[in-house]
N, C-alpha and C positions, 0 to 999 in steps of 0.2 A: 697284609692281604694274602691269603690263601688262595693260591688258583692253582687249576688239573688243566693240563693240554691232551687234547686227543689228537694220534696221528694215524691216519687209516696210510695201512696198507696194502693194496693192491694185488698184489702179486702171491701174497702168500694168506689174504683173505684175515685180516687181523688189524683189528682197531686194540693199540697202546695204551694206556693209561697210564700218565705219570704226574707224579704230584711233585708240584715249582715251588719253593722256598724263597725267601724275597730274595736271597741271594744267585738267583737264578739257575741252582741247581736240581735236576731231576733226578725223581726217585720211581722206578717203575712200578706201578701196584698192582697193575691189571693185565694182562693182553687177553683179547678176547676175541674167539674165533667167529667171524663171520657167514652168514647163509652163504654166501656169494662173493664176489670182486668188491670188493665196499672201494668208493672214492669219495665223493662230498659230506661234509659233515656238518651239521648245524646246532646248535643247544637252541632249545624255549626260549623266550626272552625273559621268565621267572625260572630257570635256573633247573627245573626238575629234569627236564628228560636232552636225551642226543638221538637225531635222528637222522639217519647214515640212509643212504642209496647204494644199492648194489645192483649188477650185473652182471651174467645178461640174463636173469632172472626178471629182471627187470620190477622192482620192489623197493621202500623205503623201509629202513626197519627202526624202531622205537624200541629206543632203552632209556629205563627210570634209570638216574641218577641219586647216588646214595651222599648220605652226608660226607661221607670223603671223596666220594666221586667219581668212587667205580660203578662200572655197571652191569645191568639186569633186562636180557630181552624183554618186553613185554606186548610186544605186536612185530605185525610183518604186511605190510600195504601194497597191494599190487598196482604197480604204474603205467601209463600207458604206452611209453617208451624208457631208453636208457635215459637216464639224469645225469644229466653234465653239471648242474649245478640246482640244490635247493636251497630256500629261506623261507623264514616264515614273517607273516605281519607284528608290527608291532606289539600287539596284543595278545600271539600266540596261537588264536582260533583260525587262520588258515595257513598252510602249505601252500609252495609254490615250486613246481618243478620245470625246468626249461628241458626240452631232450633234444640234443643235440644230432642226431643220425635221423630221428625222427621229425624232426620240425613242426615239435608242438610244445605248449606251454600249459601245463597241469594245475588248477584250481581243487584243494583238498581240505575240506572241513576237517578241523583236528575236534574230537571229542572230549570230555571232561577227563575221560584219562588218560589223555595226553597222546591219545590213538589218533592217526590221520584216518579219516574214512574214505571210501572211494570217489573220484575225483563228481565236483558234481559240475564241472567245467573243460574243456579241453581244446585248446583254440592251436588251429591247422595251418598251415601253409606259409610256418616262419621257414627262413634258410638260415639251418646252423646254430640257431640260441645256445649262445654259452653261457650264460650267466643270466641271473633274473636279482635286481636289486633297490630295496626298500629307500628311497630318497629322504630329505631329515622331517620334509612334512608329515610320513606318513601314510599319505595317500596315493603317493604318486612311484608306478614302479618302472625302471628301466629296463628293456630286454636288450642287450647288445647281439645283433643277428651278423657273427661272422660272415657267413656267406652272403650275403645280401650288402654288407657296407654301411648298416640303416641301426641307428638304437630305438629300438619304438618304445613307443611311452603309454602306459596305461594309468587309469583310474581305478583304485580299487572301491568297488563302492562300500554301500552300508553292509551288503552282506559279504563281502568279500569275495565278488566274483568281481573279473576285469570288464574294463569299456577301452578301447583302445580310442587314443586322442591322436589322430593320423594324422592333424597340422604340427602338431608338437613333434613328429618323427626326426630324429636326425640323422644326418647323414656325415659319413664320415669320408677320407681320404678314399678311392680307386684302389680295394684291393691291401686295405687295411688289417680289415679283418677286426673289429672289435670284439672284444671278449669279456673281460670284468672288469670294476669300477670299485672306487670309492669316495665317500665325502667326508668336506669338512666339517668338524665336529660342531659349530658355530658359524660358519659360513654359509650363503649360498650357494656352494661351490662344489662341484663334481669331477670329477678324473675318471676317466677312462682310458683302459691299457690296450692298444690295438696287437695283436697276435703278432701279423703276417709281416706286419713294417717296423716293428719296435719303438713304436711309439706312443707317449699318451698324448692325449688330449686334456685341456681344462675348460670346462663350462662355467660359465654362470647362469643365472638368472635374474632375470631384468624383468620387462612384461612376457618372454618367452626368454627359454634358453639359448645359450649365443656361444658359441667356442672361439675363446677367448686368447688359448695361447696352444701351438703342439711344438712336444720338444723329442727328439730323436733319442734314442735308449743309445746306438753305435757310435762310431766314430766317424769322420767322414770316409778314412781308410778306409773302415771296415769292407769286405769285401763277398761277405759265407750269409748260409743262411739265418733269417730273420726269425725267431722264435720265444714271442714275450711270453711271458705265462702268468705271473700274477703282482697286483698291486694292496700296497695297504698304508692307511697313515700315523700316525699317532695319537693320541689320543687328543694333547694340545693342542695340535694340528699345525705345529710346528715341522715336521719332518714326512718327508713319502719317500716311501720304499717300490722299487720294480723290482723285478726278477727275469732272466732272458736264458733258455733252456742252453741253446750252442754253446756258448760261452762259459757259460754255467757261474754268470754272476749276479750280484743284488746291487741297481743301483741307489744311488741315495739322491736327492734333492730336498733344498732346502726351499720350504713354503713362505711365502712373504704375508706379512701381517691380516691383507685382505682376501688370503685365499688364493687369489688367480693369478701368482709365478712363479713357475719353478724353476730353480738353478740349481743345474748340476753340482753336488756338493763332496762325492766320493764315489769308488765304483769298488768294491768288494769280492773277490771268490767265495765261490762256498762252495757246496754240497755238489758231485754231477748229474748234472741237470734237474736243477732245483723247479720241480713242477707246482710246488706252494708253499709256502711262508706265511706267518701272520705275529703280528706285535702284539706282548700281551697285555693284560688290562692296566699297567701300572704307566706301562710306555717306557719302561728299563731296557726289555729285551724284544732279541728276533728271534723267533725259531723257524730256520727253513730246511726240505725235503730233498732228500737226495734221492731220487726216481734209479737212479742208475747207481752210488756209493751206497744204497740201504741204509742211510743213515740219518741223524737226524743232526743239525748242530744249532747251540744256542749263544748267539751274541750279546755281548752286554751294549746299550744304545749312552753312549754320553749325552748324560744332561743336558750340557750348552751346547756342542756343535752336531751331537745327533750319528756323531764317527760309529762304524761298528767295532767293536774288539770280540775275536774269535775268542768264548770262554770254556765250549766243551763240544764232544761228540760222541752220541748214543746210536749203539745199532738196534733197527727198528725194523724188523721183518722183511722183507722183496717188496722191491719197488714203492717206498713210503711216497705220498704224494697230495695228502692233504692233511694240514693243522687247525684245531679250534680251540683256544683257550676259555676257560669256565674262571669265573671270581667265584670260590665257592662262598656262601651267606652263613 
């Protein structure tokens, strides 16, 4: 398997390009200079294009994807706020931006050439959306609204604009602070990673969603501040990964056959203050962002218990702080 990890940096305005070896080593091919602040990054779900958000320009930008996996501007979309977080549906023909300062959530027809066009949707008066996430049906998308407590829950319809299902909302811990999510790859099962308290959640779904376990990221010591940042699983859906900035570690837990328990299985160091990570398509490796070392490092994940072992470390521009791995075709 051939896969290119993209790692945007922040601070110096540069999305990475590097091409992973099954061995899990990086070769840089690209860096490429950004309009703006680039933080979130998302690939197509067919593989052609990456489409980065930047700030405070406030804009998405689209680049085609070449057979090996560097890139090539070929658009620039004006947003209606900063993007804290994009994704697209599974089909690839909409955009979705949450803007976090703004508290709105961005509806964007993506065109045949892979261009988002301007929003033809723009829904008001979230508090805080930091994440906006595709559930395994499809249809059903999550917004996790930090400031508010609440993950609301939309329908995306036929054309791709939301209907929000307000019985469906959930609600989280007093000051939680929800932020991103992920599911299991075969399960009815969801996670969410709350910011403010360092802890997830796991959902199921039954005839409605039901939270079914939350486990603490700290220790009960612990005593400083609370600051989770990102979650992801494996692909077998055997292992989940956190990340907590203070600390600046990744924890590990192991997932039980049906999805919905986590037990703490290891706690890890890495990068300072690792603001994102993601496992890449094979489920061998981690690669998380060092916000504050500029750096990036790549774990190798053990088969059977899911252990990290530190394999390497690349320096990646000012303040690196988002990863997307690409399986290139």
């Amino acid at each position: 398997m051939k896969q290119v990890v993209y790692v945007a940096s922040t601070e110096s305005h540069h999305i990475h390009v590097w091409q992973m070896n099954e061995n899990g080593d990086l070769s840089l091919l690209q860096t490429v200079v950004t309009p703006d602040q680039v933080q979130p990054l998302i690939t197509s779900p067919d593989g052609r294009y990456l489409y980065a958000a930047v700030k405070p320009a406030n804009a998405v930008v689209t680049y085609a994807i070449a057979a090996d996996g560097q890139l090539t501007q070929t658009g620039l979309t004006p947003l209606p706020g900063t993007a804290a977080y994009i994704t697209t549906d599974n089909t690839g023909r909409m955009l979705y931006a949450a803007s976090y300062h703004q508290g709105t959530l961005a509806v964007l027809p993506v065109g045949t050439d892979g261009i988002p066009a301007v929003p033809v949707q723009i829904i008001e008066g979230l508090k805080n959306p930091h994440s906006a996430n595709i559930a395994q049906d499809g249809r059903t998308l999550f917004v996790p609204c930090l400031g508010e407590d609440h993950i609301r829950t939309y329908t995306i319809e036929d054309d791709g604009r939301l209907t929000e299902r307000h019985a469906d909302m959930l609600t989280v811990a007093a000051g939680a602070g929800p932020r991103h999510m992920a599911f299991h790859p075969e399960k009815h099962v969801a996670y969410c990673l709350n910011e403010l308290n360092a802890t997830v959640n796991v959902y199921r779904e039954w005839i409605k969603v039901r939270e079914i376990q939350s486990v603490d990221l700290m220790t009960d010591e612990y005593q400083g501040r609370r600051w989770a940042a990102d979650i992801h699983i494996t692909p077998d859906g055997r292992h989940l990964y956190t990340c907590e900035r203070t600390t600046s570690v990744i924890n590990h837990y192991r997932v039980s056959d049906d999805g919905g328990h986590l037990q703490l299985a290891g706690v890890y160091p890495t990068e300072t203050q690792p603001r994102g990570f993601a496992v890449d398509k094979s489920g061998k490796f981690l690669i998380s962002t060092g916000q504050l070392s500029h750096h990036v490092a790549v774990s190798r994940i053990d088969a059977i218990t899911g252990k990290l072992h530190l394999q390497a470390r690349y320096p990646a521009g000012q303040g690196p702080m988002w990863v997307t791995v690409l399986a290139l075709k």
